[in-house]
BAVO-457093 format. One line per field, with one value per atom (N, C-alpha, C): residue number from 1; residue in three letters; chain; atom name; z negated, y negated, x. Coordinates in steps of 0.2 Angstrom, whole numbers, plus 5000, padded with zeros to 4 digits. Example, Ala and Ser with C-alpha at 12.3 -4.5 7.8 and 13.67 -1.06 7.14 Angstrom:
2
num	c(1 | 1 | 1 | 2 | 2 | 2)
residu	c(ALA | ALA | ALA | SER | SER | SER)
chaine	c(A | A | A | A | A | A)
atome	c(N | CA | C | N | CA | C)
Z	c(4961 | 4961 | 4961 | 4965 | 4964 | 4961)
Y	c(5028 | 5022 | 5016 | 5011 | 5005 | 5000)
X	c(5066 | 5062 | 5066 | 5064 | 5068 | 5064)
***
This chain:
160
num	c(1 | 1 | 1 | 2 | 2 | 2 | 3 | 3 | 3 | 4 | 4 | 4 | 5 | 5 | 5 | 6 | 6 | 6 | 7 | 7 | 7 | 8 | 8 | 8 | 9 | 9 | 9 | 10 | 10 | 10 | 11 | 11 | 11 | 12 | 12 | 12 | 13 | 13 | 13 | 14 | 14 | 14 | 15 | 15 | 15 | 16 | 16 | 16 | 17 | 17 | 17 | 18 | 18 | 18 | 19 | 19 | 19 | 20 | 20 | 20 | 21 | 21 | 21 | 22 | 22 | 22 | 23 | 23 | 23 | 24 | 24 | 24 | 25 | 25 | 25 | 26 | 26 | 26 | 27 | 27 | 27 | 28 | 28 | 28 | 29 | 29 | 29 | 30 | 30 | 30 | 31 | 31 | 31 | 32 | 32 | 32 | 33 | 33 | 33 | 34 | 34 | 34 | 35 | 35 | 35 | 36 | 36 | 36 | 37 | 37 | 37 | 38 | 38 | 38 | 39 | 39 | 39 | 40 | 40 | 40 | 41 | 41 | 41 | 42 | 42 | 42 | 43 | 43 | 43 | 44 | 44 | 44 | 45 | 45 | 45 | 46 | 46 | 46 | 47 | 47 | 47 | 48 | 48 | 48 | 49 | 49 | 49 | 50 | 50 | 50 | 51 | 51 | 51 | 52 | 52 | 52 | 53 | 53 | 53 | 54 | 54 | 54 | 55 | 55 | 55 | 56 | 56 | 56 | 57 | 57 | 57 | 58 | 58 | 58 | 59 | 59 | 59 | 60 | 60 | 60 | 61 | 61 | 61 | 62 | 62 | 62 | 63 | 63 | 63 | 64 | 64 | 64 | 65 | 65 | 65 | 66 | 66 | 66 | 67 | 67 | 67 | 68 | 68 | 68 | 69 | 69 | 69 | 70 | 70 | 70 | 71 | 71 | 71 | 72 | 72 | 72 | 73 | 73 | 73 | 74 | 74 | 74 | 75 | 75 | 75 | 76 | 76 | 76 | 77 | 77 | 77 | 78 | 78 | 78 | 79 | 79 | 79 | 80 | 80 | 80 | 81 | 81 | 81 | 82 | 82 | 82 | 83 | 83 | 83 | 84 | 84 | 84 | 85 | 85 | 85 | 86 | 86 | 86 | 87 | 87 | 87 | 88 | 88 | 88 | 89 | 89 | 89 | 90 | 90 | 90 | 91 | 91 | 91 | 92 | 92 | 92 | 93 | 93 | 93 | 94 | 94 | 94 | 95 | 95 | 95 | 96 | 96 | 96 | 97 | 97 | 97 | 98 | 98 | 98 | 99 | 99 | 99 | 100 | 100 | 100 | 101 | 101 | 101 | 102 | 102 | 102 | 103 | 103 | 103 | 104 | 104 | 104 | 105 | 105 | 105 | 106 | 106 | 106 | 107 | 107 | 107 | 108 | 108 | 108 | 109 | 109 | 109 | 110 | 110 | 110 | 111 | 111 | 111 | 112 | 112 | 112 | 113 | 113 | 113 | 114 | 114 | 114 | 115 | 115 | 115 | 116 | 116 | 116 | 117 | 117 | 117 | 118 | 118 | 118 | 119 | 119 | 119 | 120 | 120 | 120 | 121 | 121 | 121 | 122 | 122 | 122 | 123 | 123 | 123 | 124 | 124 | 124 | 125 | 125 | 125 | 126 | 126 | 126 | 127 | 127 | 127 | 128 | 128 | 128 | 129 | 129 | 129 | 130 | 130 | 130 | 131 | 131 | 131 | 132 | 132 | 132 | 133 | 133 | 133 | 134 | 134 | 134 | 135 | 135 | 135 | 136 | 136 | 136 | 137 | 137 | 137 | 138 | 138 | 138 | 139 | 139 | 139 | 140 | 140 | 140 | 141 | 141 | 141 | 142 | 142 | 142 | 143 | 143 | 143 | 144 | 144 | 144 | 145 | 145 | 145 | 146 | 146 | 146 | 147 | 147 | 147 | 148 | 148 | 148 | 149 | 149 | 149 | 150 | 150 | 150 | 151 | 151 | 151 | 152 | 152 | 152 | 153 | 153 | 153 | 154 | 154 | 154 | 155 | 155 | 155 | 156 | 156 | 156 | 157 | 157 | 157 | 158 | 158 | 158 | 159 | 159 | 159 | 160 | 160 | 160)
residu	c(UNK | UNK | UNK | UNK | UNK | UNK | UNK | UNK | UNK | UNK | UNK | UNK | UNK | UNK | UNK | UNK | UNK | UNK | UNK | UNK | UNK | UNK | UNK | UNK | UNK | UNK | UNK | UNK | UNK | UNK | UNK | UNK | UNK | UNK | UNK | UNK | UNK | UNK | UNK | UNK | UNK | UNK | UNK | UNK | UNK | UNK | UNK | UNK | UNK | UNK | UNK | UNK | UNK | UNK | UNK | UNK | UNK | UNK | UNK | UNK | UNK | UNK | UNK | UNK | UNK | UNK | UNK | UNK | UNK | UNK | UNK | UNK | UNK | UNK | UNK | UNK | UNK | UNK | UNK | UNK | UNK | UNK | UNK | UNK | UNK | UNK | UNK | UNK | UNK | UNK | UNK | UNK | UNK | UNK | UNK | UNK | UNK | UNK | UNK | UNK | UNK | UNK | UNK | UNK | UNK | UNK | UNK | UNK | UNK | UNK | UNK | UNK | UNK | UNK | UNK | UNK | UNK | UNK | UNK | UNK | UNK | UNK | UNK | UNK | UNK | UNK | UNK | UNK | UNK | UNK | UNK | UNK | UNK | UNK | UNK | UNK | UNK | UNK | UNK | UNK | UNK | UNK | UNK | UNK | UNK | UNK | UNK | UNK | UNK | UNK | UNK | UNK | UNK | UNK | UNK | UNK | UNK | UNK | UNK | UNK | UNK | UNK | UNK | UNK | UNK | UNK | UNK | UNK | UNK | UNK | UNK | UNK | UNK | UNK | UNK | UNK | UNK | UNK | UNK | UNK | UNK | UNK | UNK | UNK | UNK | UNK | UNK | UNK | UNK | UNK | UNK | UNK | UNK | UNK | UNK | UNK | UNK | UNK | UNK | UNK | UNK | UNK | UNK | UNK | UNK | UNK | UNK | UNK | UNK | UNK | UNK | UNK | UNK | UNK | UNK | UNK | UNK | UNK | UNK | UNK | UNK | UNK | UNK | UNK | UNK | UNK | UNK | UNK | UNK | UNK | UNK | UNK | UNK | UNK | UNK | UNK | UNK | UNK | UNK | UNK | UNK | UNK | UNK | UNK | UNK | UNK | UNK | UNK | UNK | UNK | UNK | UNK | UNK | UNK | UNK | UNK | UNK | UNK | UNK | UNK | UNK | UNK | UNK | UNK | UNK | UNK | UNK | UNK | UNK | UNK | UNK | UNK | UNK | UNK | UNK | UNK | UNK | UNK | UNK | UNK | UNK | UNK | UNK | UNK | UNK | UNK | UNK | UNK | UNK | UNK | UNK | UNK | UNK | UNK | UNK | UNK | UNK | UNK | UNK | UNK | UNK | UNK | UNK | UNK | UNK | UNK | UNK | UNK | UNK | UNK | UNK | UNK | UNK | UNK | UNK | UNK | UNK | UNK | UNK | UNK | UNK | UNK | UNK | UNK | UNK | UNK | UNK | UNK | UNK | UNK | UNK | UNK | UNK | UNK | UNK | UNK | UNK | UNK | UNK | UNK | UNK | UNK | UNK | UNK | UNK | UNK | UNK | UNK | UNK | UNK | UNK | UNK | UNK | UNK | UNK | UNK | UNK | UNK | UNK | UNK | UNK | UNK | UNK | UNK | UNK | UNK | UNK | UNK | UNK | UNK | UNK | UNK | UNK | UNK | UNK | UNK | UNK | UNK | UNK | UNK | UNK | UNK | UNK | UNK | UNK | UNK | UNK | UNK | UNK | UNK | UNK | UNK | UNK | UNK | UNK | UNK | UNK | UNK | UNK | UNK | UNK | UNK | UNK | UNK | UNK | UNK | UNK | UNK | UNK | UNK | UNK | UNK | UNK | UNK | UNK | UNK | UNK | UNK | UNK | UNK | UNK | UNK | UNK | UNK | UNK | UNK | UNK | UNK | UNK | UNK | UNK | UNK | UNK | UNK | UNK | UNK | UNK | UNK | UNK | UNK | UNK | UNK | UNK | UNK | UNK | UNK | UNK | UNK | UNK | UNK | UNK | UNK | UNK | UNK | UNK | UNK | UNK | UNK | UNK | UNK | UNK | UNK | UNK | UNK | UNK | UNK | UNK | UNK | UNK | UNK | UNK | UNK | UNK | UNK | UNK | UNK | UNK | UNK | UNK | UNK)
chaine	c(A | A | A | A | A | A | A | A | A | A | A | A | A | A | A | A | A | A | A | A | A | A | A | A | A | A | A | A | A | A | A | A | A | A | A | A | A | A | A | A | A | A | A | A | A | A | A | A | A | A | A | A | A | A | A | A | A | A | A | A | A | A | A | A | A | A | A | A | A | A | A | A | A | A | A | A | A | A | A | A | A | A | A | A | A | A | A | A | A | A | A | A | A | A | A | A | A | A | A | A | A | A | A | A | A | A | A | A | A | A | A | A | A | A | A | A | A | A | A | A | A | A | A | A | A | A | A | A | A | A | A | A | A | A | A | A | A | A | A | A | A | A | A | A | A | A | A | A | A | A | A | A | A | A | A | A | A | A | A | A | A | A | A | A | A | A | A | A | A | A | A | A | A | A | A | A | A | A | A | A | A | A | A | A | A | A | A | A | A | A | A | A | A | A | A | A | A | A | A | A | A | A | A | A | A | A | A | A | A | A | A | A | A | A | A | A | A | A | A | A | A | A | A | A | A | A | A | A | A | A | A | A | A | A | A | A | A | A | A | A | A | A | A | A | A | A | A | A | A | A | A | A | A | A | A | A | A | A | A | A | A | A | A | A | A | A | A | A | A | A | A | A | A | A | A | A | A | A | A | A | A | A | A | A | A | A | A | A | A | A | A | A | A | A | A | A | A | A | A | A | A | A | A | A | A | A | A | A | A | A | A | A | A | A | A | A | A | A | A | A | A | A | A | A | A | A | A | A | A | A | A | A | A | A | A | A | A | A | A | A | A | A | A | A | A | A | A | A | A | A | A | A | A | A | A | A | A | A | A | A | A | A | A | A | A | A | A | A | A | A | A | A | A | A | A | A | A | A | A | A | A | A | A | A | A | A | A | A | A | A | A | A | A | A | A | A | A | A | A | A | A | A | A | A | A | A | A | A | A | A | A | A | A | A | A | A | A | A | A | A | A | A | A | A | A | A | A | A | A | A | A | A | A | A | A | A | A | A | A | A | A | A | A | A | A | A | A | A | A | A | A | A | A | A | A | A | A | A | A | A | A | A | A | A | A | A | A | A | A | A | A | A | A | A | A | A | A | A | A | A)
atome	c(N | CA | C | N | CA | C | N | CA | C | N | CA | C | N | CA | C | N | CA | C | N | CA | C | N | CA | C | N | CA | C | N | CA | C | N | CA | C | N | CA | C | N | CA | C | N | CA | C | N | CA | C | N | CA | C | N | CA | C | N | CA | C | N | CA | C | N | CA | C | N | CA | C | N | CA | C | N | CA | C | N | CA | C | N | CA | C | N | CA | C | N | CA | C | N | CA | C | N | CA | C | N | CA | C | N | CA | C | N | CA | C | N | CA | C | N | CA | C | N | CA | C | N | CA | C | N | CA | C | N | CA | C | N | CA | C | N | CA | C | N | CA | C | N | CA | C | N | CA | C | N | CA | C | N | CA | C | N | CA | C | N | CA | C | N | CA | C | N | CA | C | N | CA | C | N | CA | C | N | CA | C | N | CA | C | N | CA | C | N | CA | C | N | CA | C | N | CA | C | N | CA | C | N | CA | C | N | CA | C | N | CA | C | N | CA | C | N | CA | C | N | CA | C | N | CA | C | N | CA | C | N | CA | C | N | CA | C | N | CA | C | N | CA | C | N | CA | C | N | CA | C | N | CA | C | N | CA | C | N | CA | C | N | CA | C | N | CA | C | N | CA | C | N | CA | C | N | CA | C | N | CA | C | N | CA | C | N | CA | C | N | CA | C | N | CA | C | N | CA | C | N | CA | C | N | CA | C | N | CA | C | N | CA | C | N | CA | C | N | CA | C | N | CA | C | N | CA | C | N | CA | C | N | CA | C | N | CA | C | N | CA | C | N | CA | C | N | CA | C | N | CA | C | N | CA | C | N | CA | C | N | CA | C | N | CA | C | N | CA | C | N | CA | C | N | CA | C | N | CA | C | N | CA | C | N | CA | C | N | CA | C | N | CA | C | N | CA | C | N | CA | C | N | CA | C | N | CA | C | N | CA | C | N | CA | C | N | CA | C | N | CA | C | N | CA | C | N | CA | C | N | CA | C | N | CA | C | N | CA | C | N | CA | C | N | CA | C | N | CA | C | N | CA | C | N | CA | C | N | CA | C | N | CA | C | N | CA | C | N | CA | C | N | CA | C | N | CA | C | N | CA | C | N | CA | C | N | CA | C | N | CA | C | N | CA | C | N | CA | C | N | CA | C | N | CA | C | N | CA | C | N | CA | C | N | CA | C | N | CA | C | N | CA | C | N | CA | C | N | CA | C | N | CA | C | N | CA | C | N | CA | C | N | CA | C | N | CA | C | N | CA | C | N | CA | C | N | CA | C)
Z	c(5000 | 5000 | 5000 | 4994 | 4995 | 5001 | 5006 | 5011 | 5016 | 5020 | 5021 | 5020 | 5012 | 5012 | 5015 | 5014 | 5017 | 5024 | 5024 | 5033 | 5037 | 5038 | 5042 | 5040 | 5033 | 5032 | 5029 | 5031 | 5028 | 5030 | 5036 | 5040 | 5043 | 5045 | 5047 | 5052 | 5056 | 5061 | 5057 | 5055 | 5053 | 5058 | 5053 | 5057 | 5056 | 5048 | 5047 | 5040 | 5039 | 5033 | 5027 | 5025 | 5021 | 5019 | 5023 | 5024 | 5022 | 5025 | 5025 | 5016 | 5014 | 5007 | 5000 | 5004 | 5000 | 4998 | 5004 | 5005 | 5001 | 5002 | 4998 | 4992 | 4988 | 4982 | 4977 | 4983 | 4982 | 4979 | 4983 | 4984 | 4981 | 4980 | 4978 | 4969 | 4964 | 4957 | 4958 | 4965 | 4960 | 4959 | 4956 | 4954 | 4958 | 4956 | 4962 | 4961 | 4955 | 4955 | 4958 | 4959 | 4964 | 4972 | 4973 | 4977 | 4983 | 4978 | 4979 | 4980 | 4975 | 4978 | 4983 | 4984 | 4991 | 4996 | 4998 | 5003 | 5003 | 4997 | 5000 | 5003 | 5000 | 5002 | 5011 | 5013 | 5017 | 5024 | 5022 | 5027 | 5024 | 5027 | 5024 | 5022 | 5018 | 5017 | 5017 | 5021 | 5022 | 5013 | 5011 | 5005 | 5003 | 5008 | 5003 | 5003 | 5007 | 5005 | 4998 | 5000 | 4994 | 4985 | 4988 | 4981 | 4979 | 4985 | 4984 | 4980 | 4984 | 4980 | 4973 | 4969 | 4964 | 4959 | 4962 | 4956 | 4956 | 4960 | 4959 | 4955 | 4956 | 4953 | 4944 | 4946 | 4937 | 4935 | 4942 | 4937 | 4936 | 4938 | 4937 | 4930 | 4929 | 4923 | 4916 | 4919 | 4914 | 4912 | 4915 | 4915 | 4911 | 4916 | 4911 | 4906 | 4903 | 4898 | 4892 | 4895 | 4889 | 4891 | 4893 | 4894 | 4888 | 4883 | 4875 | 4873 | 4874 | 4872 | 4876 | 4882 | 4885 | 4882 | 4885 | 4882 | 4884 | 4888 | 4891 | 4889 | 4886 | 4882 | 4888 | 4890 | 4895 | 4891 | 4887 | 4882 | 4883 | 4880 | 4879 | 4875 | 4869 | 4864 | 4867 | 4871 | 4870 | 4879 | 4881 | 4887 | 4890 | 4889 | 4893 | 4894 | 4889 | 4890 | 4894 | 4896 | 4899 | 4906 | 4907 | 4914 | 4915 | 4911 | 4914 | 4917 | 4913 | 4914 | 4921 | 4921 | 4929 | 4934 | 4932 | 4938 | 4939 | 4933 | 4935 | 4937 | 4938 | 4939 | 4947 | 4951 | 4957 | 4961 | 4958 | 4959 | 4963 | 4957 | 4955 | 4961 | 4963 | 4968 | 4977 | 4977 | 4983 | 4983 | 4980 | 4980 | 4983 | 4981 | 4982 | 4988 | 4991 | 4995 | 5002 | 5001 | 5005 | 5007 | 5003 | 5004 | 5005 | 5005 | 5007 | 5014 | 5017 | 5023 | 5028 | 5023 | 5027 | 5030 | 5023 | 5023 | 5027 | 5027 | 5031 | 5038 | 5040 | 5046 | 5048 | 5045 | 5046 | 5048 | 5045 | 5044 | 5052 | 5051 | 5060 | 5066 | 5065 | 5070 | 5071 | 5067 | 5067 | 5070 | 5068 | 5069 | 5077 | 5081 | 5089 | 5091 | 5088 | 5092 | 5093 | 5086 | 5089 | 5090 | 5091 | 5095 | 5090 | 5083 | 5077 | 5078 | 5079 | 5079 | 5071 | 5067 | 5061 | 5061 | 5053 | 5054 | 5051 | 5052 | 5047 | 5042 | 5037 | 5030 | 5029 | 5025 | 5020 | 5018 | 5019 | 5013 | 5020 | 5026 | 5030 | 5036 | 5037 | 5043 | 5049 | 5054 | 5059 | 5063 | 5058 | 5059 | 5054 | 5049 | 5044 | 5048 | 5052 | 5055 | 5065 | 5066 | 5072 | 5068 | 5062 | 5061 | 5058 | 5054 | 5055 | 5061 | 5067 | 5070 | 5074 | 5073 | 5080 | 5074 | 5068 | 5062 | 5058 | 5058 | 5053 | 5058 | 5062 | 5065 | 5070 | 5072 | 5077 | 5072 | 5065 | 5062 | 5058 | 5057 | 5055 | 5056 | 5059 | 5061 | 5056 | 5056 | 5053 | 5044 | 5042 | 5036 | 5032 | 5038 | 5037 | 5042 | 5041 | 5048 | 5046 | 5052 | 5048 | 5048 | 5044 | 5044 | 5047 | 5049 | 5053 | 5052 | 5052 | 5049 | 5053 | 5048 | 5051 | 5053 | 5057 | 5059 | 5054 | 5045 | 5041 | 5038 | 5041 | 5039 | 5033 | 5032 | 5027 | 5028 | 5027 | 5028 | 5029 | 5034 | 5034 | 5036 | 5036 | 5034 | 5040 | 5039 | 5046 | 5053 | 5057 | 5061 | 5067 | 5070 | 5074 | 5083)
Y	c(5006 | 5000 | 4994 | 4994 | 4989 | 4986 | 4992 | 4992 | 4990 | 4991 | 4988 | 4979 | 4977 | 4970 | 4967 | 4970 | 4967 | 4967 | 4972 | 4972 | 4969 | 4974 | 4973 | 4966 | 4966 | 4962 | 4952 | 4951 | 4946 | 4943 | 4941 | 4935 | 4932 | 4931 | 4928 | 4931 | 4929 | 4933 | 4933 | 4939 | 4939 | 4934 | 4932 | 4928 | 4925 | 4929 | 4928 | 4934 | 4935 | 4938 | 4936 | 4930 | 4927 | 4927 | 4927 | 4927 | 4933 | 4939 | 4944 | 4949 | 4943 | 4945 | 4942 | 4936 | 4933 | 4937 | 4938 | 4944 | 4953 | 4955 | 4959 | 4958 | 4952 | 4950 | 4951 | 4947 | 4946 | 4952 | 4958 | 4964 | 4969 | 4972 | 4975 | 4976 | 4974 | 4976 | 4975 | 4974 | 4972 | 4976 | 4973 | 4981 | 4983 | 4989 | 4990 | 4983 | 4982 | 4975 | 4969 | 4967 | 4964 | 4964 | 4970 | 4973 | 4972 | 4975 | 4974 | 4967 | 4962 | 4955 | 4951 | 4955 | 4951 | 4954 | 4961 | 4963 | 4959 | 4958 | 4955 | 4948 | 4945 | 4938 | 4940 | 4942 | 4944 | 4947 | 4950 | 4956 | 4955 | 4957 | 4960 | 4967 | 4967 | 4977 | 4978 | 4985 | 4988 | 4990 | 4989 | 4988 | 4999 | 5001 | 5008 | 5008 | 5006 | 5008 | 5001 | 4995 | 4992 | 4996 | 4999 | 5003 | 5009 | 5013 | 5016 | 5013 | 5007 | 5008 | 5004 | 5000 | 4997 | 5004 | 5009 | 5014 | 5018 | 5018 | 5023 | 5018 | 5010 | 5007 | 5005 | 5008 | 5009 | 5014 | 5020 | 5027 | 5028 | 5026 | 5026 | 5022 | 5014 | 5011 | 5016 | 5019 | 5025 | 5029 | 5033 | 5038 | 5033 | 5028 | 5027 | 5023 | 5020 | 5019 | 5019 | 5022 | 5026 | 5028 | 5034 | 5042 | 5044 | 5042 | 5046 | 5042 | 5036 | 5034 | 5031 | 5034 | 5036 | 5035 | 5031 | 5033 | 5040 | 5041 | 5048 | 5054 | 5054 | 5058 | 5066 | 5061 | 5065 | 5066 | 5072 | 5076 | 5082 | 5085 | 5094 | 5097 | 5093 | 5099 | 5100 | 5101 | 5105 | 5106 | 5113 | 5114 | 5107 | 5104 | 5098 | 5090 | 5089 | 5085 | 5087 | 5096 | 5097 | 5097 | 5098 | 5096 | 5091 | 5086 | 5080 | 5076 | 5080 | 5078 | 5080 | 5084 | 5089 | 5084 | 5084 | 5081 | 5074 | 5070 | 5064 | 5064 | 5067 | 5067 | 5070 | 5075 | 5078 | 5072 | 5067 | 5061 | 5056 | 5056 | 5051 | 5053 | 5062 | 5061 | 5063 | 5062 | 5062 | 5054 | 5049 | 5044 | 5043 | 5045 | 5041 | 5044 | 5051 | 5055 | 5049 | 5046 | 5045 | 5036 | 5033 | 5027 | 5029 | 5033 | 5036 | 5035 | 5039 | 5039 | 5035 | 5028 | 5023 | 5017 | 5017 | 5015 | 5017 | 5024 | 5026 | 5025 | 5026 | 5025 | 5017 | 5014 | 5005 | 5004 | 5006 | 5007 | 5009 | 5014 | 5016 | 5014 | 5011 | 5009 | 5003 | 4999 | 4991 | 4994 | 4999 | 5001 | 5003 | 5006 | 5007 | 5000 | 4996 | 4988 | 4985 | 4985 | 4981 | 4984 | 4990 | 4994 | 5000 | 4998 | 5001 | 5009 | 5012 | 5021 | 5020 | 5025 | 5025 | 5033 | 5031 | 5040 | 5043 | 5050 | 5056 | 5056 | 5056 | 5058 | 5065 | 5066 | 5075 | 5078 | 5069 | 5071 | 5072 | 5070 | 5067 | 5074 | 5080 | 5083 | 5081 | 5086 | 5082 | 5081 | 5089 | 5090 | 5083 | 5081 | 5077 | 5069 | 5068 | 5063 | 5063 | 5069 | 5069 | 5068 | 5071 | 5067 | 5062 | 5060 | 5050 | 5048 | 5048 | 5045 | 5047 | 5051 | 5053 | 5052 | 5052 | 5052 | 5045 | 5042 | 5036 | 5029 | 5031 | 5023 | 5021 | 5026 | 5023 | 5021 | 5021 | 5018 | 5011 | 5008 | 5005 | 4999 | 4997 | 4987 | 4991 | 4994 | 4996 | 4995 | 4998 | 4997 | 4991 | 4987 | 4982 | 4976 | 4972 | 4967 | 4962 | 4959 | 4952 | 4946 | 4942 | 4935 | 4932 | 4929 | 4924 | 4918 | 4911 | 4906 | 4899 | 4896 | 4890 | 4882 | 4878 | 4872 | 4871 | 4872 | 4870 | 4878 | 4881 | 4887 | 4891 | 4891 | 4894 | 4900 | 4905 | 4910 | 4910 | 4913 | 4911 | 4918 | 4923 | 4931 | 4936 | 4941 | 4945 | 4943 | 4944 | 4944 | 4950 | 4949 | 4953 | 4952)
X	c(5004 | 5000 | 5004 | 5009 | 5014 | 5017 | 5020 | 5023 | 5017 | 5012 | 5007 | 5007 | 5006 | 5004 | 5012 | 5018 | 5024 | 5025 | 5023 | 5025 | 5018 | 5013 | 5006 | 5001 | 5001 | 4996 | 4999 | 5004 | 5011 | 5007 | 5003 | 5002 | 5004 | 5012 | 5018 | 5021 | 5024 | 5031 | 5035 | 5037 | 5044 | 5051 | 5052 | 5059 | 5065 | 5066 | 5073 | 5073 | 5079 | 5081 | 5079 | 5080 | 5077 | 5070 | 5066 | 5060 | 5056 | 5061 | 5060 | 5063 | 5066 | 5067 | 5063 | 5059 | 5056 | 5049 | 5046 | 5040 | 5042 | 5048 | 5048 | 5049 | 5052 | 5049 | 5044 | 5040 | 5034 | 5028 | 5031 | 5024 | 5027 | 5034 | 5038 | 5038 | 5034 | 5033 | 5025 | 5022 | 5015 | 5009 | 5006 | 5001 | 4996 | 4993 | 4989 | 4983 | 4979 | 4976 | 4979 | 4983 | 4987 | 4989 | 4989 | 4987 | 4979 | 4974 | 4971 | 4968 | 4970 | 4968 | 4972 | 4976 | 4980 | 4976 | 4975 | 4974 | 4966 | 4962 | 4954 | 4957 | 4960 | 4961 | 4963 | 4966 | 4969 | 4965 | 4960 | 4954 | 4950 | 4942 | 4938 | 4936 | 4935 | 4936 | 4928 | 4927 | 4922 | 4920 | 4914 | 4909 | 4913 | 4910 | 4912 | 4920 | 4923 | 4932 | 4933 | 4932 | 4931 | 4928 | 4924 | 4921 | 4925 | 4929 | 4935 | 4940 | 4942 | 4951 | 4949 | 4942 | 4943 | 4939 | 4937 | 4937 | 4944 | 4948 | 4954 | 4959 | 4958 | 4962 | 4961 | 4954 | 4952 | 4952 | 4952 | 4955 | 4960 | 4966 | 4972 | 4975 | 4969 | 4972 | 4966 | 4965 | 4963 | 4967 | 4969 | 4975 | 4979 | 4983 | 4988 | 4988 | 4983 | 4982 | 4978 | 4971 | 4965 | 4965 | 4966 | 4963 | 4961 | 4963 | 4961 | 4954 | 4953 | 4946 | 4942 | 4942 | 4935 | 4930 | 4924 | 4917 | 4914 | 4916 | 4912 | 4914 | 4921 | 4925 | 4926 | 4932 | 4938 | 4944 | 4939 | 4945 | 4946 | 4951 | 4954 | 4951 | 4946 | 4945 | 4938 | 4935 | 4927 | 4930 | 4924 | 4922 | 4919 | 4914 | 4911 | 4916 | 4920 | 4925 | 4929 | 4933 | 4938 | 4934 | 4927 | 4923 | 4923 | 4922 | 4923 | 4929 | 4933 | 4941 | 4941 | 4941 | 4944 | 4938 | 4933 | 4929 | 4932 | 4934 | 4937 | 4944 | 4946 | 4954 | 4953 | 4947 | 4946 | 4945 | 4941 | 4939 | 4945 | 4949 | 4954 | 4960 | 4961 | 4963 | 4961 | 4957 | 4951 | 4953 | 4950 | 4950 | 4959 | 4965 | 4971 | 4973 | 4970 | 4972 | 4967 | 4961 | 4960 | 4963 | 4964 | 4967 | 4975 | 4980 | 4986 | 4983 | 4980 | 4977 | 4979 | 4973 | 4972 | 4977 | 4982 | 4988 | 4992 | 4992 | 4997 | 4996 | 4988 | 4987 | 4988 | 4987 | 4986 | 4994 | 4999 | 5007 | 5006 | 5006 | 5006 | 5004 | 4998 | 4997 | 4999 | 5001 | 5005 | 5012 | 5013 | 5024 | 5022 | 5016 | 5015 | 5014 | 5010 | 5010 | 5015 | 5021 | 5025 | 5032 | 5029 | 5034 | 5041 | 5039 | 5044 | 5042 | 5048 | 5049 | 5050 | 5042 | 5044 | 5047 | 5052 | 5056 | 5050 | 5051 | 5047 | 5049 | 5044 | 5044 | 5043 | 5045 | 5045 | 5037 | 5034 | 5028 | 5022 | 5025 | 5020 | 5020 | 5017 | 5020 | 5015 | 5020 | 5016 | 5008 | 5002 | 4997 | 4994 | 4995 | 4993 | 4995 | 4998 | 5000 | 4994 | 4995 | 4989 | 4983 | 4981 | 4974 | 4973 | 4980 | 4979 | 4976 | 4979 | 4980 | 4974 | 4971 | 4965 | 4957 | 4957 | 4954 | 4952 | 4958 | 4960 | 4960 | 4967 | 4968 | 4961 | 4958 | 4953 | 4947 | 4947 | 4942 | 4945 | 4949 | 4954 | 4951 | 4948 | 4944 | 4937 | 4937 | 4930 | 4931 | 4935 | 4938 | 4940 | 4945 | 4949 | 4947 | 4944 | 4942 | 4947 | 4949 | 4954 | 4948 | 4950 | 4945 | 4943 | 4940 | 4940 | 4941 | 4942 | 4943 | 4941 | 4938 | 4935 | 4940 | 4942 | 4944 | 4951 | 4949 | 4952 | 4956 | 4956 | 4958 | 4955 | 4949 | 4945 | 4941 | 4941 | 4941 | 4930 | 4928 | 4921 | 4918 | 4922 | 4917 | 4923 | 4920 | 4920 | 4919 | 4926 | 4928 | 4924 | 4918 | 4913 | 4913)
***
């Protein structure tokens, strides 16, 4: 996601080193909450992917930092607690496996526009990369539409 808001979704031509260190600054520690506020200022997000990445980014600050008090009690000592847990953690990664995806697919198909041979990853093989790309990339405006902006530069909706 990081690498996305530095590269694809920057706003800018890259055009100098500098530039290009400032931006990795920038995105390089920040959190997925920050993340996510950059990328809304930046596109509009389809309502269900929008409703995606802000429960994974509340499941995640779950995990790491209440998982023990939970109101719903996503716990280990009873059978109905350790259901719960399991159902929210199945959740939790359906939810990161599908935004991995999107990411991954947005990365690629901005590295084909402006021409960047990305290398292969370990994690990424080749059958998981043909269905990005036949699966993912060609829903990509749907998901992510850039803004539109009026005279003064202010963002005035979806870009149709």
């Amino acid at each position: 996601m990081s690498t996305c808001l530095t590269y694809v979704l920057h706003g800018e031509p890259l055009t100098s080193a500098p530039q290009l260190e400032s931006i990795l600054r920038r995105h390089t520690k920040a959190t997925l909450g920050q993340l996510l506020k950059a990328l809304r200022e930046k596109v509009d997000l389809h309502p269900a992917f929008d409703t995606r990445f802000e429960r994974f980014l509340e499941s995640r600050n779950i995990i790491a930092h209440r998982l023990h008090d939970v109101p719903c009690g996503l716990d280990l000592h009873s059978d109905e607690g350790r259901s719960r847990l399991k159902a929210f953690l199945l959740l939790f990664m359906e939810d990161g496996e599908v935004l991995s995806m999107v990411f991954l697919g947005l990365l690629r198909g901005w590295s084909q526009q402006v021409g960047i041979e990305l290398p292969g990853a370990p994690h990424a093989t080749p059958a998981m990369l043909d269905h990005i790309d036949a699966n993912v990339v060609p829903h990509l405006n749907t998901l992510l539409r850039t803004k539109r902006q009026d005279t003064d530069g202010n963002s005035i909706g979806p870009d149709h």
